[in-house]
Structure formats: structure tokens, C-alpha cells
PDB file of N, CA, C and O in Angstrom:
ATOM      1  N   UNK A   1       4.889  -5.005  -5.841  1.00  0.00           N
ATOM      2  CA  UNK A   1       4.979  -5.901  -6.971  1.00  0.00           C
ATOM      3  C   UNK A   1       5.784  -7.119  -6.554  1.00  0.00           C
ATOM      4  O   UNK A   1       6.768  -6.839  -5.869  1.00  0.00           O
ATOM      5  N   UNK A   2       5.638  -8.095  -6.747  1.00  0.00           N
ATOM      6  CA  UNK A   2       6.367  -9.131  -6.921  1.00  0.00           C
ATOM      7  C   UNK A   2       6.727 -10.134  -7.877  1.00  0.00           C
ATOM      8  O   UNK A   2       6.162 -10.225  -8.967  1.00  0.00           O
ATOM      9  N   UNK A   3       7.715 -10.943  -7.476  1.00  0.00           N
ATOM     10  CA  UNK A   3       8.398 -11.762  -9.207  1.00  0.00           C
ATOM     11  C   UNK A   3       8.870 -12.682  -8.698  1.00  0.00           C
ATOM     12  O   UNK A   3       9.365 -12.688  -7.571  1.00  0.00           O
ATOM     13  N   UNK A   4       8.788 -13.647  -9.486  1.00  0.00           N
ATOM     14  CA  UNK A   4       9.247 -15.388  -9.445  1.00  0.00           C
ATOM     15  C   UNK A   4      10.608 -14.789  -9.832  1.00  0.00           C
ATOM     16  O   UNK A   4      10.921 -13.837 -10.545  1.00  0.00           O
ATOM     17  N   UNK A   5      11.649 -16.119  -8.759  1.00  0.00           N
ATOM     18  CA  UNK A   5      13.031 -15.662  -9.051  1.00  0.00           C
ATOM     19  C   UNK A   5      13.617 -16.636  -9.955  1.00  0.00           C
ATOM     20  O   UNK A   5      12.732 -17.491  -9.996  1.00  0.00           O
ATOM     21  N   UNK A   6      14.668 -17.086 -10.793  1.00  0.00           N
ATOM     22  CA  UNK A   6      15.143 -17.798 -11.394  1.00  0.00           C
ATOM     23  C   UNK A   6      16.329 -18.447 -10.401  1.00  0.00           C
ATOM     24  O   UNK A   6      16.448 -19.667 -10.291  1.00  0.00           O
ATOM     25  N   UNK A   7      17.213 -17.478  -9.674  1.00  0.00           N
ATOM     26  CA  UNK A   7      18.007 -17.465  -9.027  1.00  0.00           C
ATOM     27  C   UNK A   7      17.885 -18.156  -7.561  1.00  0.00           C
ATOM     28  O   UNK A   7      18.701 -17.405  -7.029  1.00  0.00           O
ATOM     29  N   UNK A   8      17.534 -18.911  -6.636  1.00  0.00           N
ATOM     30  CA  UNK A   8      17.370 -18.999  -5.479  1.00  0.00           C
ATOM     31  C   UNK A   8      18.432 -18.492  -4.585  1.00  0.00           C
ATOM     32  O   UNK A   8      18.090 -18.131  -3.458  1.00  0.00           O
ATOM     33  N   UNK A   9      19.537 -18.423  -4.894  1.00  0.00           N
ATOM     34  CA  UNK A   9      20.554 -18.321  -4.108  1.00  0.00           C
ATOM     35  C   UNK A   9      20.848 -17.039  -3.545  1.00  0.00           C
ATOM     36  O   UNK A   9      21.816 -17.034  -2.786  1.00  0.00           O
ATOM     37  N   UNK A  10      20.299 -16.027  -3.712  1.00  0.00           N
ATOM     38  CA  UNK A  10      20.679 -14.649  -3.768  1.00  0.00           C
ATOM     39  C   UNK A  10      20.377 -14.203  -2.445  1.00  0.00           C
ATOM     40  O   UNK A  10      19.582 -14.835  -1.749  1.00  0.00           O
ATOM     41  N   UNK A  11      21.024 -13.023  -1.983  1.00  0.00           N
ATOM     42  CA  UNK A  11      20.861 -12.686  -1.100  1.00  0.00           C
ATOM     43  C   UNK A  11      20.003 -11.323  -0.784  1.00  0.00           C
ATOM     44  O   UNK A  11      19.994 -10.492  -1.692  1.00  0.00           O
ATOM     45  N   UNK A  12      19.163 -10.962   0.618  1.00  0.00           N
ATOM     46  CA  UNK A  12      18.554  -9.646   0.671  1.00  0.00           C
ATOM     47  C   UNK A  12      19.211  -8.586  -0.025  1.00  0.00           C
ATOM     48  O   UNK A  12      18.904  -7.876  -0.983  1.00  0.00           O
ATOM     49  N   UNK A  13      20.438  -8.704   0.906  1.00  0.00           N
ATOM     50  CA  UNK A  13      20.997  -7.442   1.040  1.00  0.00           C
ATOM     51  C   UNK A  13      21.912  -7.110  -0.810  1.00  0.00           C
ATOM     52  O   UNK A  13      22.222  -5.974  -1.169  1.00  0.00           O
ATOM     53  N   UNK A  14      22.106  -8.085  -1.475  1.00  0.00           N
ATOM     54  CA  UNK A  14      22.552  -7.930  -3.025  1.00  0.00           C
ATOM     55  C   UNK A  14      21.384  -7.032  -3.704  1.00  0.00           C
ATOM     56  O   UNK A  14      21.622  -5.988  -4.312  1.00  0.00           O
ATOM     57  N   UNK A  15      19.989  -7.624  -3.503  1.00  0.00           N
ATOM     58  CA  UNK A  15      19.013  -7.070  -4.189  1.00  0.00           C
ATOM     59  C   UNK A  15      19.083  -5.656  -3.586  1.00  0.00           C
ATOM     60  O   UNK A  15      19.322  -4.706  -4.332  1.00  0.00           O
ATOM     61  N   UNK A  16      18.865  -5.456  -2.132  1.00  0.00           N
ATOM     62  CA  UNK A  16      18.372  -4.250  -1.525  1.00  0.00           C
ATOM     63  C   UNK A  16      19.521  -3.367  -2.291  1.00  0.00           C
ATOM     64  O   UNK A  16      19.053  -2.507  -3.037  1.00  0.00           O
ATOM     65  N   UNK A  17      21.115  -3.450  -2.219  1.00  0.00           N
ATOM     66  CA  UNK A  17      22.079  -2.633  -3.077  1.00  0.00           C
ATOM     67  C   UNK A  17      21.655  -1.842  -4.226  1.00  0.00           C
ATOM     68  O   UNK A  17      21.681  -0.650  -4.532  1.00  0.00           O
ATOM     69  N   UNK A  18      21.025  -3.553  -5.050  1.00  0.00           N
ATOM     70  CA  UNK A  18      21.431  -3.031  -6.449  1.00  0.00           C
ATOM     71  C   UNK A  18      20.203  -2.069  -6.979  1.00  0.00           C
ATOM     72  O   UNK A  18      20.307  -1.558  -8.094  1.00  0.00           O
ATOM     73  N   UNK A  19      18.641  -1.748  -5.888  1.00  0.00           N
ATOM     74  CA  UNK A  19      17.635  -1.155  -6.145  1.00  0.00           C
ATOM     75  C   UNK A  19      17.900   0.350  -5.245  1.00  0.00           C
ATOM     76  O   UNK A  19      17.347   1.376  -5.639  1.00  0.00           O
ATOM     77  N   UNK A  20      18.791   0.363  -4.017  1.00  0.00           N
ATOM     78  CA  UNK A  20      18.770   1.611  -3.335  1.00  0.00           C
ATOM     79  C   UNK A  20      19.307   2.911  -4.576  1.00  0.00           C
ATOM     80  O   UNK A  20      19.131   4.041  -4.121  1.00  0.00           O
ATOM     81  N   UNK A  21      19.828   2.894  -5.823  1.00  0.00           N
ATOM     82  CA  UNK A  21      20.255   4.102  -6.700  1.00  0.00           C
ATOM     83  C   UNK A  21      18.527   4.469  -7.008  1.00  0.00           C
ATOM     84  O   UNK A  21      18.027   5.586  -6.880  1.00  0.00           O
ATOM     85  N   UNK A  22      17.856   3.309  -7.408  1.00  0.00           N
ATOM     86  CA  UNK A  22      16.561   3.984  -8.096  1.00  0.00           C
ATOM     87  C   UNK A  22      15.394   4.147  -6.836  1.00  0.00           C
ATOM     88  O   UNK A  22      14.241   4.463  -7.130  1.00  0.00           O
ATOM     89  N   UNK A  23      15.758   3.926  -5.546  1.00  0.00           N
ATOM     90  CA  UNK A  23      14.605   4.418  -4.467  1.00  0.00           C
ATOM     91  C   UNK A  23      15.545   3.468  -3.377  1.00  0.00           C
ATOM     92  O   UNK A  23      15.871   2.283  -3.297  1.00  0.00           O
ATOM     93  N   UNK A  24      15.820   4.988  -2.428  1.00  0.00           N
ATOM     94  CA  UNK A  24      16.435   4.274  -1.254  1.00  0.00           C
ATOM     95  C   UNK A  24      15.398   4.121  -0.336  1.00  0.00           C
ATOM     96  O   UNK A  24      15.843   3.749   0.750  1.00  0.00           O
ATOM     97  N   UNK A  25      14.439   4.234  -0.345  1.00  0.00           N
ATOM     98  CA  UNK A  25      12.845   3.691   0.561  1.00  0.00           C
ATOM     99  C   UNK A  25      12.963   2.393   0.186  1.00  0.00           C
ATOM    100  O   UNK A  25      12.964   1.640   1.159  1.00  0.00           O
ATOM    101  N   UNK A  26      13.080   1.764  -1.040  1.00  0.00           N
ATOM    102  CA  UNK A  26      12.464   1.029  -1.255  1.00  0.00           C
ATOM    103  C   UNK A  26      12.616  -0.586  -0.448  1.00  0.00           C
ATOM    104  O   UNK A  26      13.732  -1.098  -0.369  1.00  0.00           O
ATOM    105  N   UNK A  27      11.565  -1.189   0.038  1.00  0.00           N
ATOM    106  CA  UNK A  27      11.457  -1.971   0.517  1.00  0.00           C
ATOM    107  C   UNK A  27      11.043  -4.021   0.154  1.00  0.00           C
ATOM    108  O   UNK A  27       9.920  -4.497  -0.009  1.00  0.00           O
ATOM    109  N   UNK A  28      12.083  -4.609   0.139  1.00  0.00           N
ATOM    110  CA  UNK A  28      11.815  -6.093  -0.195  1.00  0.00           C
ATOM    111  C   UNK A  28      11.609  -7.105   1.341  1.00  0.00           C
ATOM    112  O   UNK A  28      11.743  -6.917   2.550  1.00  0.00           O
ATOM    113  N   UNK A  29      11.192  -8.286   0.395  1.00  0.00           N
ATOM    114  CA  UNK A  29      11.038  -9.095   0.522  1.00  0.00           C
ATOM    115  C   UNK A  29      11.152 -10.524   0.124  1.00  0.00           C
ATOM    116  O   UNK A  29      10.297 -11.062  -0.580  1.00  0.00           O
ATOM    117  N   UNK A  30      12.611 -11.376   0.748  1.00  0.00           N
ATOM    118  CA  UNK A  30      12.897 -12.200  -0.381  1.00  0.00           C
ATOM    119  C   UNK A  30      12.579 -13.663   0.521  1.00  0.00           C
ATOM    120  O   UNK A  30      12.750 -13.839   1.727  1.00  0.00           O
ATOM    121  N   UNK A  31      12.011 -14.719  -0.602  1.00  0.00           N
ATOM    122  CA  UNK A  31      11.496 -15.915   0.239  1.00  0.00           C
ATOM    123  C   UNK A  31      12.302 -16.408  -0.698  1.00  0.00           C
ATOM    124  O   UNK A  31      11.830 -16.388  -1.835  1.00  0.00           O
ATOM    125  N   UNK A  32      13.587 -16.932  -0.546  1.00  0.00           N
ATOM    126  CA  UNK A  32      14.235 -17.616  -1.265  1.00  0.00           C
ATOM    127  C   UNK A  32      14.137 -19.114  -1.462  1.00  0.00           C
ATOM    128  O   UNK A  32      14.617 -19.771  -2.387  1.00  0.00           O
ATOM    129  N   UNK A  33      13.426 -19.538  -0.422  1.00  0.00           N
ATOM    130  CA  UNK A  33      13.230 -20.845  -0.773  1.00  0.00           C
ATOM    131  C   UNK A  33      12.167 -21.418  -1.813  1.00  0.00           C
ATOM    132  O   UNK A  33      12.292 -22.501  -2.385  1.00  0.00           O
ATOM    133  N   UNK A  34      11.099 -20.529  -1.975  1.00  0.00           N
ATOM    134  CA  UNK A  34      10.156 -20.525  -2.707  1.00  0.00           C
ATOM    135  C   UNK A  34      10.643 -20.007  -4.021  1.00  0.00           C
ATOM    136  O   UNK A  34      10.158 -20.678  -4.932  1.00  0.00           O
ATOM    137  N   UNK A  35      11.614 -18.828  -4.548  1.00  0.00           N
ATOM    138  CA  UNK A  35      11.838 -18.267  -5.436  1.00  0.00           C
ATOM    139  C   UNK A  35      10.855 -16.791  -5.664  1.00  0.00           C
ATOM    140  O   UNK A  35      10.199 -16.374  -6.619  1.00  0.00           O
ATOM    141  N   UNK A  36      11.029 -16.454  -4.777  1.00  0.00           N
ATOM    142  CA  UNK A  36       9.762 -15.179  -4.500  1.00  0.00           C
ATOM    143  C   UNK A  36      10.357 -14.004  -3.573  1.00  0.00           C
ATOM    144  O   UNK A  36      10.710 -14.017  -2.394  1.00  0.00           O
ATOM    145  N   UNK A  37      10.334 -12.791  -4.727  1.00  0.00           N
ATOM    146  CA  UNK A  37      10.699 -11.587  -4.144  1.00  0.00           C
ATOM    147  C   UNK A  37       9.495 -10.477  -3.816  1.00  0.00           C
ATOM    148  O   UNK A  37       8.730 -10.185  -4.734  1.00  0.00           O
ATOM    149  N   UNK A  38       9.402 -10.132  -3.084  1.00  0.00           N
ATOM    150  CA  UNK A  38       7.964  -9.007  -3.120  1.00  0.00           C
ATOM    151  C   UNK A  38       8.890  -7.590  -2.660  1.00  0.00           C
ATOM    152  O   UNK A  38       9.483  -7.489  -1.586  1.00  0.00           O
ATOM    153  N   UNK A  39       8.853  -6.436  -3.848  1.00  0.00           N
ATOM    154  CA  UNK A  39       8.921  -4.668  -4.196  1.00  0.00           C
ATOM    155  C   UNK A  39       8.044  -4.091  -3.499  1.00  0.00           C
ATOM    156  O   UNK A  39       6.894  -4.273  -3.901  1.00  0.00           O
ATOM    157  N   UNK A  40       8.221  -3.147  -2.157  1.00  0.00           N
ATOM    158  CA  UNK A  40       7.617  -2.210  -2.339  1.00  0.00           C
ATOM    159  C   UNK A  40       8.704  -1.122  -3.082  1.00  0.00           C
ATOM    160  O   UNK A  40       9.905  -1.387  -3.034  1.00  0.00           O
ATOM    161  N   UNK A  41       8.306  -0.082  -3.660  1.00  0.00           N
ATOM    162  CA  UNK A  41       9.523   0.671  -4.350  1.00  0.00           C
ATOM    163  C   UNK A  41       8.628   1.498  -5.467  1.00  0.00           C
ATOM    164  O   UNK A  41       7.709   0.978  -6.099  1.00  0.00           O
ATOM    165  N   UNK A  42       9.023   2.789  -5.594  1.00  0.00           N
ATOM    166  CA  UNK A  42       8.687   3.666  -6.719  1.00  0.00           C
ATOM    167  C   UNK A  42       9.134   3.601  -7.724  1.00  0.00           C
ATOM    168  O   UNK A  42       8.686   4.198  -8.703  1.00  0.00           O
ATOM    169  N   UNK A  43      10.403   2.651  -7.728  1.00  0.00           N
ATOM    170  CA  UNK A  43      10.578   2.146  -9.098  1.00  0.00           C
ATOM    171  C   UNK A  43       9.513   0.961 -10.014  1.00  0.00           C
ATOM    172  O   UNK A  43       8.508   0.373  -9.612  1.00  0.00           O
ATOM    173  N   UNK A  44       9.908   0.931 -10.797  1.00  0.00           N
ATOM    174  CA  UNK A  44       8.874   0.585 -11.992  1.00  0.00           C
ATOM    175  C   UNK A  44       9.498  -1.004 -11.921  1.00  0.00           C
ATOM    176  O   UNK A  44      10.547  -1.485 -11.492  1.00  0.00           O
ATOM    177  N   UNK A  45       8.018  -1.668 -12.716  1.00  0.00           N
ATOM    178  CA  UNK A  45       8.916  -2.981 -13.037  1.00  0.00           C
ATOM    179  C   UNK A  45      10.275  -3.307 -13.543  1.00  0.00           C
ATOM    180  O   UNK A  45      11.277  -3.922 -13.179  1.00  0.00           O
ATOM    181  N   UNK A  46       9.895  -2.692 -14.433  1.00  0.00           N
ATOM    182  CA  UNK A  46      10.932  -2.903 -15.545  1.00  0.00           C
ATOM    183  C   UNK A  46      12.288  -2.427 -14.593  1.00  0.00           C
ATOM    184  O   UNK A  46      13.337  -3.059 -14.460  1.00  0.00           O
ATOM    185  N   UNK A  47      12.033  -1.513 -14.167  1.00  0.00           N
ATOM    186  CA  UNK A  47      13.597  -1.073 -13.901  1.00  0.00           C
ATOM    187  C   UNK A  47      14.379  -2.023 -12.127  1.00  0.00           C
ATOM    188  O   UNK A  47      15.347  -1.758 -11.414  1.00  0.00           O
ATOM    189  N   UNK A  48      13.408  -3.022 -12.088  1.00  0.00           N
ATOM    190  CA  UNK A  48      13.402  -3.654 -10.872  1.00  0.00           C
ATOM    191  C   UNK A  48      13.639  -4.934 -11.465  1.00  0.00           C
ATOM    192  O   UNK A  48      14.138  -5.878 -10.854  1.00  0.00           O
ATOM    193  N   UNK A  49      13.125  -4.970 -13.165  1.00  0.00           N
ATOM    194  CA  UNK A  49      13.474  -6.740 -13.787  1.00  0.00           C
ATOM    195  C   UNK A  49      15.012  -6.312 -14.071  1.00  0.00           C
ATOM    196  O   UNK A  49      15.848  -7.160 -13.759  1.00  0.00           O
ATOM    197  N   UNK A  50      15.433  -5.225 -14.567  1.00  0.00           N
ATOM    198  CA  UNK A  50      16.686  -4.516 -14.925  1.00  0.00           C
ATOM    199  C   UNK A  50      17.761  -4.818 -13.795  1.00  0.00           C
ATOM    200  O   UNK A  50      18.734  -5.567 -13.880  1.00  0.00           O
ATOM    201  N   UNK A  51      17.386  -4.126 -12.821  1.00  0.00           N
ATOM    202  CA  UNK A  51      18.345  -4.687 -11.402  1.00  0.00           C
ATOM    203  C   UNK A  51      18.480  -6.261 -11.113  1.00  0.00           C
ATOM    204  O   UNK A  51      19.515  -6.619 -10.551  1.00  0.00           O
ATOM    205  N   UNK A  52      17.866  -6.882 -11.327  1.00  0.00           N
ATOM    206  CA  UNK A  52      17.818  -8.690 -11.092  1.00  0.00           C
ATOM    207  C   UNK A  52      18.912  -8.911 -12.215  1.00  0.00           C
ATOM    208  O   UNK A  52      20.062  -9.209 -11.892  1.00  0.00           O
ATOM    209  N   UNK A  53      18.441  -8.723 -13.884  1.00  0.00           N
ATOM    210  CA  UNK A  53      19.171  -8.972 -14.739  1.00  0.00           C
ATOM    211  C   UNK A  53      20.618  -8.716 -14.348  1.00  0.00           C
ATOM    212  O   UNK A  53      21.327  -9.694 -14.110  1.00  0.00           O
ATOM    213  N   UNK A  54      21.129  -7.464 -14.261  1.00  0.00           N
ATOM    214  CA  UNK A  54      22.217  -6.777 -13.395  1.00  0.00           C
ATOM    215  C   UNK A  54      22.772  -8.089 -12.682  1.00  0.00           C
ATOM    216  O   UNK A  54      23.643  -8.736 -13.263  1.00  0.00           O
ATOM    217  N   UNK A  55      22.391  -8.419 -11.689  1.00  0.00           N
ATOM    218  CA  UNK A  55      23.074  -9.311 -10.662  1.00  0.00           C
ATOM    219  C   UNK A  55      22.816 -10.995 -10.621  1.00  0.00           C
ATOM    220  O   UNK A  55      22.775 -11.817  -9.706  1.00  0.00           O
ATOM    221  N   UNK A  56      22.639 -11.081 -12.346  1.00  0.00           N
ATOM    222  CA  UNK A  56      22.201 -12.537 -12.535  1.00  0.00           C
ATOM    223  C   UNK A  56      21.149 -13.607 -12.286  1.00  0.00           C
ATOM    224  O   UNK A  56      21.269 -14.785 -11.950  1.00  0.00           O
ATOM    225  N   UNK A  57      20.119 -12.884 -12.539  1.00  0.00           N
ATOM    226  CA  UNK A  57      19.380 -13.774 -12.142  1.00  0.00           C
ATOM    227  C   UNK A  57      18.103 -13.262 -12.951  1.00  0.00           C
ATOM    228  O   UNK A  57      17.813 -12.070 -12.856  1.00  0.00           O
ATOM    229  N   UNK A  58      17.346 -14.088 -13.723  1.00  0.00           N
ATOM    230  CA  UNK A  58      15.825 -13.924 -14.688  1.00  0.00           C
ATOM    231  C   UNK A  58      14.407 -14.217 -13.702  1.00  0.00           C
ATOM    232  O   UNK A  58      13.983 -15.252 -13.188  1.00  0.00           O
ATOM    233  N   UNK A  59      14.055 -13.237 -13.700  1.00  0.00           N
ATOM    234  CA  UNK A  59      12.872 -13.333 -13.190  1.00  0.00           C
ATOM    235  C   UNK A  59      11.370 -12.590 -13.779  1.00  0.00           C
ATOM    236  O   UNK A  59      11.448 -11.660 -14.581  1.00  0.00           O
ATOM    237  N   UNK A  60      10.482 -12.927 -13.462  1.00  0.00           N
ATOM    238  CA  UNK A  60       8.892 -12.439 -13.986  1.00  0.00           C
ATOM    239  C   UNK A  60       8.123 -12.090 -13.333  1.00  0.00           C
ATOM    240  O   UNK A  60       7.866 -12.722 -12.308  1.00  0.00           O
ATOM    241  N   UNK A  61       7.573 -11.153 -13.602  1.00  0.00           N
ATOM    242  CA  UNK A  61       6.629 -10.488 -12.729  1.00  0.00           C
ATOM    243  C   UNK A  61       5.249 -11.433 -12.661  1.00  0.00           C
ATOM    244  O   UNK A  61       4.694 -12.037 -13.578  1.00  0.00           O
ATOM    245  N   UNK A  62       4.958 -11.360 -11.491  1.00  0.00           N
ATOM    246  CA  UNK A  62       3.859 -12.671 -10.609  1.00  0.00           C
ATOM    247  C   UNK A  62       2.688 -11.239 -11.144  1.00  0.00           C
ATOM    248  O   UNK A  62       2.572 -10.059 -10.811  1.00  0.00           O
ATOM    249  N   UNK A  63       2.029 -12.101 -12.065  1.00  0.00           N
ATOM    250  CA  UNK A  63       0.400 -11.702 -12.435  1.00  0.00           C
ATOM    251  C   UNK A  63      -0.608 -11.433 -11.266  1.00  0.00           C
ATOM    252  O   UNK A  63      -1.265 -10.415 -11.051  1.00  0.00           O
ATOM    253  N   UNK A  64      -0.556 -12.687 -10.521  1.00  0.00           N
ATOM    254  CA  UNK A  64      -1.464 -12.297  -9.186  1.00  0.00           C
ATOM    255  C   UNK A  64      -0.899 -12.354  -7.860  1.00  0.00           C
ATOM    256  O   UNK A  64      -0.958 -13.515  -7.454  1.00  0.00           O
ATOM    257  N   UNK A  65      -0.300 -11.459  -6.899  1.00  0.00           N
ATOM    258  CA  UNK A  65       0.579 -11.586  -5.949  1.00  0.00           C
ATOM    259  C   UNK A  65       0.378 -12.628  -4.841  1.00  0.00           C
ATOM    260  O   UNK A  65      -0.687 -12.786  -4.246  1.00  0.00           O
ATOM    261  N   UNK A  66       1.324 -13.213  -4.657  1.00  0.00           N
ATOM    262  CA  UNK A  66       0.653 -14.307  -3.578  1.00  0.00           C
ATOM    263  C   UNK A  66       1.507 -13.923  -2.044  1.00  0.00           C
ATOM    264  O   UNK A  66       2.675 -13.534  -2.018  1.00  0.00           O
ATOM    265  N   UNK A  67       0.709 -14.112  -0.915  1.00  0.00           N
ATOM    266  CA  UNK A  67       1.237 -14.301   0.423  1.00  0.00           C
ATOM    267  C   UNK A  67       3.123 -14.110   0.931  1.00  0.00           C
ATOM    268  O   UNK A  67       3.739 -15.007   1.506  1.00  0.00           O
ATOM    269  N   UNK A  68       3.640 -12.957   0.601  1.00  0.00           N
ATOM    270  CA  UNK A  68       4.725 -13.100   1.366  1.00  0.00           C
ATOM    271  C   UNK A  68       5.473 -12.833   2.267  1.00  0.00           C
ATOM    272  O   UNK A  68       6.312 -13.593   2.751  1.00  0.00           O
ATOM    273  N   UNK A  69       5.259 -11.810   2.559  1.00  0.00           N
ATOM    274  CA  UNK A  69       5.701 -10.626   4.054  1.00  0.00           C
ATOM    275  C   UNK A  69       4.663 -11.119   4.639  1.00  0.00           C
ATOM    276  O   UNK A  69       4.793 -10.496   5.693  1.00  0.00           O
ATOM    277  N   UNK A  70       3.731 -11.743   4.796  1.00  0.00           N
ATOM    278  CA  UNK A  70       3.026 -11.772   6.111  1.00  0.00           C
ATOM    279  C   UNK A  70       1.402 -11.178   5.857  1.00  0.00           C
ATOM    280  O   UNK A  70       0.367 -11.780   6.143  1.00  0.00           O
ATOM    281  N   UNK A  71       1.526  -9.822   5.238  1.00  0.00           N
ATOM    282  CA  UNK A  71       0.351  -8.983   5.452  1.00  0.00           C
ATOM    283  C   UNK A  71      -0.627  -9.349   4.208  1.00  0.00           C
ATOM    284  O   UNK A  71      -0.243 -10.311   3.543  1.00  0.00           O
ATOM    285  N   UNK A  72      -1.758  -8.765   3.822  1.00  0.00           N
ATOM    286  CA  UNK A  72      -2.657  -9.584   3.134  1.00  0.00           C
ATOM    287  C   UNK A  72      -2.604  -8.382   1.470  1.00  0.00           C
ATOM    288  O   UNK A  72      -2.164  -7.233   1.483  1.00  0.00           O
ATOM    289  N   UNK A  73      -3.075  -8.975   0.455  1.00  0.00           N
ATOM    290  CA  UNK A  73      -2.417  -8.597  -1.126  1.00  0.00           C
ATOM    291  C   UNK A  73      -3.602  -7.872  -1.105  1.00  0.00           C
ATOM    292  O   UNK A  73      -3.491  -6.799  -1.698  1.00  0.00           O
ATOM    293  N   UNK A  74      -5.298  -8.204  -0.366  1.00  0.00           N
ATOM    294  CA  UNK A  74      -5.880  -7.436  -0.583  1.00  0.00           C
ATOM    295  C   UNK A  74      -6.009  -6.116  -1.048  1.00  0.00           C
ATOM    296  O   UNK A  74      -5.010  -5.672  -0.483  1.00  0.00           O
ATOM    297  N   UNK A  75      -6.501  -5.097  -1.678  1.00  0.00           N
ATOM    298  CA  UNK A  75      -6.712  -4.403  -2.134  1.00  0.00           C
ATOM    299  C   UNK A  75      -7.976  -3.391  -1.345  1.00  0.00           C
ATOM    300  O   UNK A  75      -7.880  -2.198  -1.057  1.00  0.00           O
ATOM    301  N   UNK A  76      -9.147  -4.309  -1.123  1.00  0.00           N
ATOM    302  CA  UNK A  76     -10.356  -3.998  -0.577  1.00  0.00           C
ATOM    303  C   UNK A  76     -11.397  -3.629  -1.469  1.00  0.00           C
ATOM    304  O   UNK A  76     -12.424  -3.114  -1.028  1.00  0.00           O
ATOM    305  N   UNK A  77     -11.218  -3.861  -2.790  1.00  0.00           N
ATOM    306  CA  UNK A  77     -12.308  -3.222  -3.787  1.00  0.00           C
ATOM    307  C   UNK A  77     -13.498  -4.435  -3.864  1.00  0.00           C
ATOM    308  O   UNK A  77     -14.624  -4.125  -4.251  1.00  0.00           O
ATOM    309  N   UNK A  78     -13.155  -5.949  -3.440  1.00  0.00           N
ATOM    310  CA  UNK A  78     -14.137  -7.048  -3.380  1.00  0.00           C
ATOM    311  C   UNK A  78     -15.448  -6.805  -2.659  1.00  0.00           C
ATOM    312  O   UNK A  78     -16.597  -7.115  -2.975  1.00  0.00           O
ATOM    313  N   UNK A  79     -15.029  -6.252  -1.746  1.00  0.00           N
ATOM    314  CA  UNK A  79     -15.865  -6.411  -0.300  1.00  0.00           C
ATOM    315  C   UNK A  79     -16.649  -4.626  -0.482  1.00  0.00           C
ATOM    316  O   UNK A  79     -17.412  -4.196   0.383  1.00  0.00           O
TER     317      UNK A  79
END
């Protein structure tokens, strides 16, 4: 999942903290210059908009995921 950040300033390792109680797998991705975080994580949105809120910063979940780690959003159900 990923979410537009409100916050730019933030750091990996603040987010990675404040999500390791609800999944210590869980894996980010933060493009701070853009304002763009990408979740992998078994936690739920909500409880991932919950952790942001937590450490100041409003953000929204991105409707259609765009390009950020590198690898492709595909799905494979097009083709």
C-alpha cells in the first residue's frame, strides 16, 4: 500500500519504529522528496494511517500506486 505524505521531513527509520509493534516484517519505502511512502506490512491501512498520525504527520492512501521501490505495481491480471 502506499500514501501521499503531508510531512516531508521524516525519517525511514521513525516510520520503520513506529510500525515494527504491529509487524516486525514489515517493510517501507520512503521517497521523501516526492512525499511518498510505499507498506509492505500485514498491517492494515488504517492502522498504518494511525502510526503516521502518531508521529505527526497526515497522510492518504494513494488510490492507484505509483512507481517507488523500483519494482513494477503490476498485478498481472491485464495481460
Amino acid at each position: 500500500m502506499q500514501f501521499e505524505l503531508s510531512n516531508r521531513n521524516l525519517e525511514a527509520s521513525m516510520l520503520a519504529a513506529g510500525l515494527r509493534p504491529l509487524d516486525p516484517d514489515a517493510k517501507i519505502v520512503l521517497d521523501a522528496r516526492r512525499g511518498r511512502l510505499e507498506v509492505l506490512s500485514t498491517a492494515t491501512a488504517a492502522q498504518v494511517l494511525d502510526v503516521l498520525e502518531e508521529i505527526g504527520c497526515v497522510a492518504t492512501l494513494l488510490e492507484h500506486e505509483v512507481h517507488i521501490s523500483g519494482g513494477s505495481t503490476c498485478c498481472g491480471h491485464c495481460s
